[in-house]
DRENTISE-469738 format. One line per 10 residues: number of its first residue (from 0); their letters; for each residue x, y, z of C-alpha. Coordinates in Angstrom, 3 decimals, padded with zeros to 6 digits, always signed. Layout:
N
NUM> a> X Y Z | ... $
This chain:
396
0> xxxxxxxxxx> +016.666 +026.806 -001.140 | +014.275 +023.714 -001.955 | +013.325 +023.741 -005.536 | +009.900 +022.110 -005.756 | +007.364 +021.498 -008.544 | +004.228 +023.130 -008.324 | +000.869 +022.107 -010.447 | +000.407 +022.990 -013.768 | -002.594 +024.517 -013.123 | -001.398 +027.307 -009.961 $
10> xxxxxxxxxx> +001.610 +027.595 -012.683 | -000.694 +028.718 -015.497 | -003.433 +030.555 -013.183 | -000.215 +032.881 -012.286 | +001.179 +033.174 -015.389 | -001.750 +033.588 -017.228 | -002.778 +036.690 -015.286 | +000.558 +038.371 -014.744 | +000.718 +038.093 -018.451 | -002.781 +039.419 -018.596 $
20> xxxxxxxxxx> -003.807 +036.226 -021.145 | -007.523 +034.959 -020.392 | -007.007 +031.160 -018.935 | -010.207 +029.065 -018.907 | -008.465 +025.708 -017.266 | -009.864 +023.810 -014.420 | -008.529 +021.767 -011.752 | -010.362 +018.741 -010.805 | -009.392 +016.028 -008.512 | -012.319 +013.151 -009.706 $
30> xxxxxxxxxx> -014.769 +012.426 -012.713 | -017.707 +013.686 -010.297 | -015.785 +017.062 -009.952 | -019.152 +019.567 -010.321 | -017.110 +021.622 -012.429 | -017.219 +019.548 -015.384 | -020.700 +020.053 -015.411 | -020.483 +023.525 -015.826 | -018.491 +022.703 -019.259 | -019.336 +024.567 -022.744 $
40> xxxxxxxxxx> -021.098 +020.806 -024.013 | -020.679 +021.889 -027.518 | -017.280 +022.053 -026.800 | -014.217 +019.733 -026.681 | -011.714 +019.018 -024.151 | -008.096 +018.078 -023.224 | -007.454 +016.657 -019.551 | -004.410 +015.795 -018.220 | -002.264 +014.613 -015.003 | -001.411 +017.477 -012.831 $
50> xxxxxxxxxx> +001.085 +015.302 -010.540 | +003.967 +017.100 -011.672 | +004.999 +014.518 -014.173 | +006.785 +014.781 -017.628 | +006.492 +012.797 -020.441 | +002.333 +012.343 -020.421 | +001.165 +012.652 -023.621 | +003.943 +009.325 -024.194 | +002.930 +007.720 -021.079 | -001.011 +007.873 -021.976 $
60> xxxxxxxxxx> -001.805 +010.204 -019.110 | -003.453 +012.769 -021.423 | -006.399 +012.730 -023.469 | -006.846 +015.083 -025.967 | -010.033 +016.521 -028.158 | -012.289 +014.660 -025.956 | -016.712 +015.574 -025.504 | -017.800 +016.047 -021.952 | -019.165 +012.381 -021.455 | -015.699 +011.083 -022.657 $
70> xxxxxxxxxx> -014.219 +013.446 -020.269 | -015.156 +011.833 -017.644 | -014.212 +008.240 -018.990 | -010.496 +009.236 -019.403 | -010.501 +010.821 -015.475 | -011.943 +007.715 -014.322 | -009.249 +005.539 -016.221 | -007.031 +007.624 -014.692 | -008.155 +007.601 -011.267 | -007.704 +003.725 -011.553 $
80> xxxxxxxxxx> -004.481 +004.358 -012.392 | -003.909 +005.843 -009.016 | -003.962 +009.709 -009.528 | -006.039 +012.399 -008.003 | -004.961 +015.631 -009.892 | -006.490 +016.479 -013.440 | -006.274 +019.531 -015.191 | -008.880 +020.279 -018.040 | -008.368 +022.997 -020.841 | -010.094 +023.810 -023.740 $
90> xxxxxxxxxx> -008.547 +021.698 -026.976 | -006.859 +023.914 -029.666 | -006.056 +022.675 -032.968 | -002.292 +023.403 -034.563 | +000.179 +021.868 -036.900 | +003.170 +020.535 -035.823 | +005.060 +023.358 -037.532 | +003.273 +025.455 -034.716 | +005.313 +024.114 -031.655 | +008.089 +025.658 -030.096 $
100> xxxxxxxxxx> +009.943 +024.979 -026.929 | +010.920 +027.170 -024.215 | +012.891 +026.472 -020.459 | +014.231 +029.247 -018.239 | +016.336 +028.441 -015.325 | +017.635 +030.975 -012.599 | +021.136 +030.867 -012.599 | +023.970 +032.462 -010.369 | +024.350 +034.806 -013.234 | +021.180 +035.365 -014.121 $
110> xxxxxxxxxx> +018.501 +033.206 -016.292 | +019.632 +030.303 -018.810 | +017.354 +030.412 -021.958 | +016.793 +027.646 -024.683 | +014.549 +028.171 -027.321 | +013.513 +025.664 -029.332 | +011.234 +026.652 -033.121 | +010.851 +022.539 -032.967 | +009.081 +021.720 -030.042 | +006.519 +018.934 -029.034 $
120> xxxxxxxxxx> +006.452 +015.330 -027.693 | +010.120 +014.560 -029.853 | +011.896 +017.627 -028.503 | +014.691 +015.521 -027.566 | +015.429 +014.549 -031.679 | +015.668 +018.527 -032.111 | +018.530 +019.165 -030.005 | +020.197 +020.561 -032.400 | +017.986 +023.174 -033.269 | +017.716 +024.927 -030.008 $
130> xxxxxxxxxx> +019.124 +028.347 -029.458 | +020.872 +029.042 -025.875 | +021.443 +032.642 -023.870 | +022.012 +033.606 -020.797 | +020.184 +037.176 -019.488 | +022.478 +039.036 -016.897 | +020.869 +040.027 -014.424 | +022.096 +042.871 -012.904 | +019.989 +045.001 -009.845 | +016.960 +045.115 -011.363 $
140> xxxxxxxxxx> +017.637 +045.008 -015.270 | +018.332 +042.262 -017.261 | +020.369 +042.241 -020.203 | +019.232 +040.336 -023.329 | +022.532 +039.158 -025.045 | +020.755 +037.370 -028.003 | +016.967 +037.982 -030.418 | +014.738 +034.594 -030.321 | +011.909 +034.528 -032.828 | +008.905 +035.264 -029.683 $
150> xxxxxxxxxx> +006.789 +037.568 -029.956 | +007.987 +041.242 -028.331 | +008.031 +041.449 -024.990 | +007.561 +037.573 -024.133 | +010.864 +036.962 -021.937 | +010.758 +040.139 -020.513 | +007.545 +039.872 -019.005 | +008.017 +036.082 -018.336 | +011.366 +037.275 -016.395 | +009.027 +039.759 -013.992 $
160> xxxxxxxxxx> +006.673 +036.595 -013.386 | +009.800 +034.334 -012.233 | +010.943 +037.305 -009.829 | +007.128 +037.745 -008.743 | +006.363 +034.273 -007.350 | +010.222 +033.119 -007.079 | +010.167 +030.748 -009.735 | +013.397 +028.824 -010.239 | +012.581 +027.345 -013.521 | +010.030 +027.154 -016.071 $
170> xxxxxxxxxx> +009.498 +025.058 -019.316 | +006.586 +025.664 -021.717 | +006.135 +022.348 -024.175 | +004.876 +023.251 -026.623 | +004.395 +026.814 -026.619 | +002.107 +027.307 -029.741 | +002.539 +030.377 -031.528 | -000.162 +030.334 -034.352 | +000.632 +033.843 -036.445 | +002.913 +035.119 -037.600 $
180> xxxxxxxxxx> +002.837 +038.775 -036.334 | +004.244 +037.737 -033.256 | +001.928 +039.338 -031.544 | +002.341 +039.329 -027.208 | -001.146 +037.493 -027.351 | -000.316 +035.897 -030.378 | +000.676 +032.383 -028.578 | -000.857 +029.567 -026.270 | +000.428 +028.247 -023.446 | +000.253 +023.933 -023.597 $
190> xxxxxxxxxx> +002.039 +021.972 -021.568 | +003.823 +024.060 -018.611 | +005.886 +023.102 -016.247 | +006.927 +025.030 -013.020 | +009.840 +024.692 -009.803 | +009.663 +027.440 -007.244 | +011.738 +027.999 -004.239 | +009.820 +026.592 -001.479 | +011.773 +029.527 +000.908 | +009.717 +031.910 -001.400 $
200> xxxxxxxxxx> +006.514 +031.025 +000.206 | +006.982 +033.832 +002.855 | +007.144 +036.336 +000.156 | +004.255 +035.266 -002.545 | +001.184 +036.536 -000.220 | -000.139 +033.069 -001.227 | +000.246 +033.261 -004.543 | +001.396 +029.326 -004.434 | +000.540 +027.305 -000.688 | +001.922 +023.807 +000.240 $
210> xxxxxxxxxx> -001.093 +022.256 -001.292 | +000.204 +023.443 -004.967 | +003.605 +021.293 -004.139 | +003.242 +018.687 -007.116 | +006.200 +015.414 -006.608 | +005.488 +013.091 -009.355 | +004.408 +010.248 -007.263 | +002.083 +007.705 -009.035 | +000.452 +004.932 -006.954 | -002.921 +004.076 -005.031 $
220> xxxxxxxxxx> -003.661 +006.217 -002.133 | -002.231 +003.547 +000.986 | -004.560 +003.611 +003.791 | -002.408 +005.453 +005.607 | -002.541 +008.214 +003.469 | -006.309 +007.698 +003.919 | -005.968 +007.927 +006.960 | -004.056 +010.843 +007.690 | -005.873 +013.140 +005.031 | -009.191 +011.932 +007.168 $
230> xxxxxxxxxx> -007.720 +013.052 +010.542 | -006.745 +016.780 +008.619 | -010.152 +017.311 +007.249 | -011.079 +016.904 +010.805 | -008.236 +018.817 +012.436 | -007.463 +022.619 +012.857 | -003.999 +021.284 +012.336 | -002.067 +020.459 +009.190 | -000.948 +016.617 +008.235 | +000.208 +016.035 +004.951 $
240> xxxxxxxxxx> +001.791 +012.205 +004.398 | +003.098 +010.674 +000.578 | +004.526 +007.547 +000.348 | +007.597 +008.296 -001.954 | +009.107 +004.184 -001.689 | +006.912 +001.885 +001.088 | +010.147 -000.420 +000.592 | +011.946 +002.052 +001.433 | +014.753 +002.422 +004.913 | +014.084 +006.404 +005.679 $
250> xxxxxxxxxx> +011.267 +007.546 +007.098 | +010.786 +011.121 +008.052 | +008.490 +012.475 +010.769 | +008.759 +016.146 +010.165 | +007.413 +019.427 +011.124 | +006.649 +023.071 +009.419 | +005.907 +023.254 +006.116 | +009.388 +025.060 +005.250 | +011.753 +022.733 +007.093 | +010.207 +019.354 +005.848 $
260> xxxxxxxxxx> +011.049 +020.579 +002.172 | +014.532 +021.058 +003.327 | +015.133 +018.453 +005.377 | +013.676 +015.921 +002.782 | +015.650 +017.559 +000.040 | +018.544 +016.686 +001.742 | +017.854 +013.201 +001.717 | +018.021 +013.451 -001.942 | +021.386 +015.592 -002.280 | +023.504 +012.871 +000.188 $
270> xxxxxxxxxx> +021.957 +010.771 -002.624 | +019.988 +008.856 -000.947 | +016.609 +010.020 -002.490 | +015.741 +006.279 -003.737 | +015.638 +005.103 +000.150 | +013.312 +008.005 +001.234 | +010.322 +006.212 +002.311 | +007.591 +009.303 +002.687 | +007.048 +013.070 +002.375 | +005.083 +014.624 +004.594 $
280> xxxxxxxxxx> +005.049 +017.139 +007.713 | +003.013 +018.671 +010.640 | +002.079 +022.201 +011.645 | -000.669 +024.636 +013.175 | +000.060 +023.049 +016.802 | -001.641 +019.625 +016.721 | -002.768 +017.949 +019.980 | -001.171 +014.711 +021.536 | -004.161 +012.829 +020.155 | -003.977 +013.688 +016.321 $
290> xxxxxxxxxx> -000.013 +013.817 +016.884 | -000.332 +009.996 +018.060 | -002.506 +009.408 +014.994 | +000.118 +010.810 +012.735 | +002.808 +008.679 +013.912 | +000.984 +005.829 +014.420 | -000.177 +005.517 +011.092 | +003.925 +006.212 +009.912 | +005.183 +003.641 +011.680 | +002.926 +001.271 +010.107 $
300> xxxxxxxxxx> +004.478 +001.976 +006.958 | +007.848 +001.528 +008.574 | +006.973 -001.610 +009.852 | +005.312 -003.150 +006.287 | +008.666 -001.899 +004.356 | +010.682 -004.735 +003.546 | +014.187 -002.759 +003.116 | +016.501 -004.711 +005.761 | +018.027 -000.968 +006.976 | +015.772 +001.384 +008.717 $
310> xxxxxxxxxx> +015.976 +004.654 +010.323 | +013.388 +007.085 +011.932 | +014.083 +011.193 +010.912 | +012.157 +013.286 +013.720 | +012.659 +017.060 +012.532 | +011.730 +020.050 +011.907 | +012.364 +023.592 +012.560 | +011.800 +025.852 +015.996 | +008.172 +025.684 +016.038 | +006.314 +029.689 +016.810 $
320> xxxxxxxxxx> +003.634 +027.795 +018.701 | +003.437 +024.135 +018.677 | +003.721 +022.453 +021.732 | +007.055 +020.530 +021.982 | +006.375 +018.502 +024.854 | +002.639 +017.607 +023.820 | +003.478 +016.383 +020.411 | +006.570 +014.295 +021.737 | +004.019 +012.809 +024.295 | +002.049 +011.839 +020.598 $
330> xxxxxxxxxx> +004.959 +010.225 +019.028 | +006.224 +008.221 +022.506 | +002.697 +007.049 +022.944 | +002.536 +005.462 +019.331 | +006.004 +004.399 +019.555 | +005.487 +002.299 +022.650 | +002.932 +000.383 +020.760 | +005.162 -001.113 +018.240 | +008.410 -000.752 +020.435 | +008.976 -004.311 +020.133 $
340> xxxxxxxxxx> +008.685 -004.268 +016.145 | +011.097 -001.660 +016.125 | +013.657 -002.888 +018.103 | +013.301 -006.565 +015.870 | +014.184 -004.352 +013.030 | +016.661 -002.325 +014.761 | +015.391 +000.888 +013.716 | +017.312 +004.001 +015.405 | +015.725 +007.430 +015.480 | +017.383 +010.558 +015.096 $
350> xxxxxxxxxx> +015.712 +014.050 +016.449 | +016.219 +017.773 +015.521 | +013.457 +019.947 +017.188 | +013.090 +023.540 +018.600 | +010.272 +025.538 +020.072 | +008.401 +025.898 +023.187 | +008.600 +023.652 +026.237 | +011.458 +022.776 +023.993 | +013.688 +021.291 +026.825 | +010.977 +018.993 +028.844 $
360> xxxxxxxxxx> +009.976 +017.747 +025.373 | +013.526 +016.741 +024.067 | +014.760 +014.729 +027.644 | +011.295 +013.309 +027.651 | +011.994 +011.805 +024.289 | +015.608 +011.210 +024.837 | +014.878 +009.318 +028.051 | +012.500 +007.069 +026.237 | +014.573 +006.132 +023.525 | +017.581 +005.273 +025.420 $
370> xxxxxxxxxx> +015.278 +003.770 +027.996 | +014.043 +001.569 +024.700 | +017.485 +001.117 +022.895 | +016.143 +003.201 +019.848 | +018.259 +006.060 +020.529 | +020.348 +007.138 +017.605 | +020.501 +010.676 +018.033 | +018.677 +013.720 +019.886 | +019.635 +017.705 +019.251 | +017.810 +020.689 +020.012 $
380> xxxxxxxxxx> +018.214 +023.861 +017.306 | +021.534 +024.293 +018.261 | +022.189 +021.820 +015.712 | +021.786 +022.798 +012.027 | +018.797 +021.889 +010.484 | +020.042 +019.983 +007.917 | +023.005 +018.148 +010.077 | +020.460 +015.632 +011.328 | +019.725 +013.667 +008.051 | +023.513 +013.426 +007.139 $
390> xxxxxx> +024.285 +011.899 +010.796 | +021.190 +009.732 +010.260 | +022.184 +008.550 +006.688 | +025.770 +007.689 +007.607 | +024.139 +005.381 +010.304 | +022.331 +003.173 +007.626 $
């Protein structure tokens, strides 16, 4: 299990209606968006981040109470700032006294609960205040050990939406509860914040996609990322790429959607997180072509990074339908063009890769490696996933 942030806006959109709350938020991804112009004008706004980072308000990456012309100011400020992801909502006025704070975790017993009457921005000076439980979950029923002051119903129903769309945790900062009849629609829903279990994506009908994944980066698009979101508008393939550190010494060329969550998550539980260079995977059976593209434009990051140690993950799990030996062709081809580079910086690479025409494709990359002196490691799925990245790691 890969626990994995998803935006606040998928997050509310599902909660919202399994709750059955009305939710008039939008997601916009620039200031020319044309769903701002279908705004209420007499109306005013709050936009915010949706890059799955916490701390905003603090960090000036919200705006609140804001007319539609200054709307578009603050996503433009932030745009320069280097982020693509807004959410907009309508602004709702409150006191202080209003905000309360709420996080659920799944647990191997059940759910962990703290509830918070003093929420907001300073939750952290209100430690004391919060009130901790842990719901036992047993079959289907859970078992509420301990009352918090929520309206009836609220954790019960928020428990079914967690088991719904296999959310691992959930924090709602502030959740604004505005009367005091503690009513079930008696409350709004502010900031919200969302992990799932990326090996729940089988099970959600689509509820939440790859596309929703959210991991707090914050820079400038690099042209590589430019590039590779340009060749998969154009591609009935899938290529996502995020540069996590460009000074960083791992770099992970990955496949599936599923298995790139894993195998990068890994990278962060050897501890080793701070060296992992990009995020990023391929799927839907590319062509040589747009799998040459893909690399090529990786190993230009891996060539630019000034970290002294290097290493090259190729990985993923035993493809359905991609093409092995095709997208191995790909990755030799744009490896030969920098072969020289990569043997100056004595980068290894390291291979774990299953699926049709399987065999041909791992000798032919094997061969060209050790043909190369780049060879670190190469193992077909006989090899757990996940045994790849610690062998690679301990080579660094």
């Amino acid at each position: 299990m890969a626990r994995v942030k998803i935006s606040e806006y998928k997050a509310k959109v599902l909660l919202h209606k399994f709750l059955g709350l009305p939710y008039s938020g939008i997601s916009v991804q620039n200031s020319d968006d044309p769903q701002i112009s279908k705004l209420d004008p007499t109306k005013k706004y709050v936009v915010k981040v949706d890059e799955g980072i916490k701390k905003r308000f603090k960090q000036n990456l919200m705006a609140v109470n804001k007319n539609m012309p200054e709307l578009k100011q603050e996503i433009a400020r932030l745009q320069s700032l280097g982020y693509n992801s807004f959410i907009i909502e309508d602004f709702i006025e409150y006191s202080p006294q209003e905000e309360k704070y709420l996080s659920i975790e799944r647990v191997r017993e059940g759910f962990a609960v703290i509830y918070s009457s003093l929420g907001g921005v300073n939750i952290e000076e209100n430690e004391e205040d919060a009130k901790r439980m842990l719901i036992k979950t047993k079959g289907e029923e859970s078992i509420v050990e301990q009352d918090l002051s929520l309206p009836n119903g609220t954790i019960e129903k928020v428990l079914e939406c967690m088991n719904k769309y296999y959310f691992s945790f959930l924090e709602i900062n502030p959740l604004v509860i505005q009367s005091s009849e503690l009513r079930f629609n008696s409350y709004n829903i502010l900031d919200f914040a969302v992990e799932v279990d990326s090996a729940g994506k089988f099970f959600v009908d689509s509820a939440w996609q790859d596309g929703d994944f959210r991991y707090g980066v914050v820079s400038q698009k690099t042209q590589e990322e430019l590039n590779i979101e340009e060749l998969s508008a154009k591609s009935q393939a899938s290529f996502k790429f995020v540069v996590i550190n460009p000074n960083g010494s791992i770099f992970m060329l990955l496949s599936g959607g599923g298995a790139s969550i894993v195998l990068a998550d890994e990278v962060a539980n050897l501890g080793f997180g701070k060296e992992l260079a990009n995020y990023g995977e391929y799927s839907g059976n590319p062509n040589e072509e747009e799998t040459y593209l893909y690399t090529k434009n990786l190993l230009s990051l891996l060539i630019k990074s000034s970290s002294l140690r290097k290493i090259l993950i190729l990985a993923g799990g035993v493809a359905n339908f991609t093409d092995i030996r095709i997208t191995f062709r790909g990755i030799i081809h744009a490896l030969d063009e920098v072969k020289d580079e990569l043997l100056k910086q004595n980068v290894k690479v390291y291979v774990r890769r299953g699926g049709p025409n399987q065999d041909e494709g791992l000798k032919m990359i094997e061969e060209y490696l050790s043909q190369n002196n780049l060879l670190g490691q190469v193992e077909g799925p006989e090899m757990v996933l996940t045994d790849i990245v610690k062998i690679a790691v301990s080579n660094l």
